[in-house]
C-alpha positions, -999 to 999 in steps of 0.1 A, spaced: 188 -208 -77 165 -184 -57 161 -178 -21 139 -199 2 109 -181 15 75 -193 36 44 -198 19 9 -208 31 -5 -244 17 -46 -241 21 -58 -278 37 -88 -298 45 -94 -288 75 -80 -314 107 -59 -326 78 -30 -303 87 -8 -328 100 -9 -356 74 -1 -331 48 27 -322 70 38 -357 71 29 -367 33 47 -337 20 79 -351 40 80 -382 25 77 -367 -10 106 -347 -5 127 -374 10 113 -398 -20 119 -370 -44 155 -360 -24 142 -324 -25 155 -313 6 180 -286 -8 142 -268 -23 120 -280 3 137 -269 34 107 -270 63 69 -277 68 50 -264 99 18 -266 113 16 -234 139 9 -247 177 1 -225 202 3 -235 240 -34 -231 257 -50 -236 290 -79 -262 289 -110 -267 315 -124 -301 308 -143 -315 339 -129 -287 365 -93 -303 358 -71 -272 339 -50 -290 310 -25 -277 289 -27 -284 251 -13 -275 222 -38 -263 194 -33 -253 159 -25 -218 153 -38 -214 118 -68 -247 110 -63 -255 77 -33 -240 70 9 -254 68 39 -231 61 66 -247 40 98 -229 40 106 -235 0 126 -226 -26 96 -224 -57 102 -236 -87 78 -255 -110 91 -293 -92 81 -278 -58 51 -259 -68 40 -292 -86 48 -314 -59 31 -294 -32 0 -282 -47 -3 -324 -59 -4 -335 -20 -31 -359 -8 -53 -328 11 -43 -294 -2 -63 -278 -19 -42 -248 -28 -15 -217 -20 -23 -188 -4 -20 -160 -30 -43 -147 -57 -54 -171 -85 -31 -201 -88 2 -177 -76 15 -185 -44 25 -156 -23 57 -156 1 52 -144 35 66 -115 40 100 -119 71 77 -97 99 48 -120 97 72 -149 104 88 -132 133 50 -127 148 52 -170 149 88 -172 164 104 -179 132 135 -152 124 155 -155 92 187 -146 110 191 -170 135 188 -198 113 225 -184 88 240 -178 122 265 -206 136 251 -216 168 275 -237 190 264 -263 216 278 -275 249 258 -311 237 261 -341 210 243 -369 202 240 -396 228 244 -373 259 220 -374 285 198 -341 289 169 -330 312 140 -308 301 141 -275 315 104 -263 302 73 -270 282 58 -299 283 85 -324 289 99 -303 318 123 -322 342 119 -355 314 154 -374 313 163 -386 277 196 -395 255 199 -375 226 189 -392 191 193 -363 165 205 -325 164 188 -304 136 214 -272 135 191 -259 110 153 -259 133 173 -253 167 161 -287 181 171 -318 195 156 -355 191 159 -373 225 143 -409 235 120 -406 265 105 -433 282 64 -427 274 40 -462 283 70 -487 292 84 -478 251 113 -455 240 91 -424 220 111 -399 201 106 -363 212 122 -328 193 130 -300 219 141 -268 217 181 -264 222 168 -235 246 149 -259 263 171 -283 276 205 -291 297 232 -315 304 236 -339 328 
């Protein structure tokens, strides 16, 4: 079996995030996860002015485009490139082309970290508090650890409803 690598899925554009999600339910009704390893639309943090107010947002990186960390093979190149919205890989004619490990490090994605055993002082159902982003100083019980992604799944209270959030495991502490 060959390595995984990242390659660019081409989109209707605004539909970046329901082939995100539509791709994850294939692989989990397919049980590819061992060739299908991550999908990622590419945020970036920005500064909004909308009525004099400054808001902070989160816009896509790359519209119209997902990364899938993927092991290719004719299953995943099938699956994939037969998504509800995608039109296509990146790469010339129908031959998808892996991104190459620099341009991944420019998005905060580093092939390293992700073999290297990482050990944490937390486990699930803990209480943490957000120490930055968005959900800085938020409360919530961890739900999930992904060892793989670096994150955490905690419950925070959003509108009177327990809301699943993923977080950074540099992002948050124990309580």
């Amino acid at each position: 079996m060959s390595e995984a690598k990242w390659y660019v899925v081409h989109t209707y554009s605004g539909y970046e995030n329901k082939v995100k999600a539509n791709i994850e339910k294939t692989i989990e009704n397919r049980h590819l996860e061992d060739q299908i390893l991550e999908v990622r639309v590419p945020l970036e943090e920005v500064i909004e002015m909308k009525n004099g107010m400054a808001k902070q947002v989160q816009k896509k990186l790359f519209p119209g485009y997902v990364l899938l960390n993927m092991i290719m093979n004719d299953d995943t190149w099938y699956v994939v490139r037969n998504t509800r919205g995608v039109t296509g890989f990146v790469g010339p004619g129908s031959k998808p082309v892996a991104l190459p490990e620099e341009e991944m490090a420019r998005f905060g994605i580093s092939f390293g970290s992700m073999s290297e055993a990482v050990t944490v002082d937390f486990a699930e159902g803990d209480q943490v508090v957000v120490t930055g982003g968005v959900w800085k100083d938020t409360a919530g019980v961890i739900a999930a650890i992904n060892m793989q992604k670096q994150v955490v799944t905690i419950n925070v209270e959003l509108f009177g409803r327990e809301t699943p959030v993923e977080i950074s495991f540099a992002e948050i502490k124990k309580l």
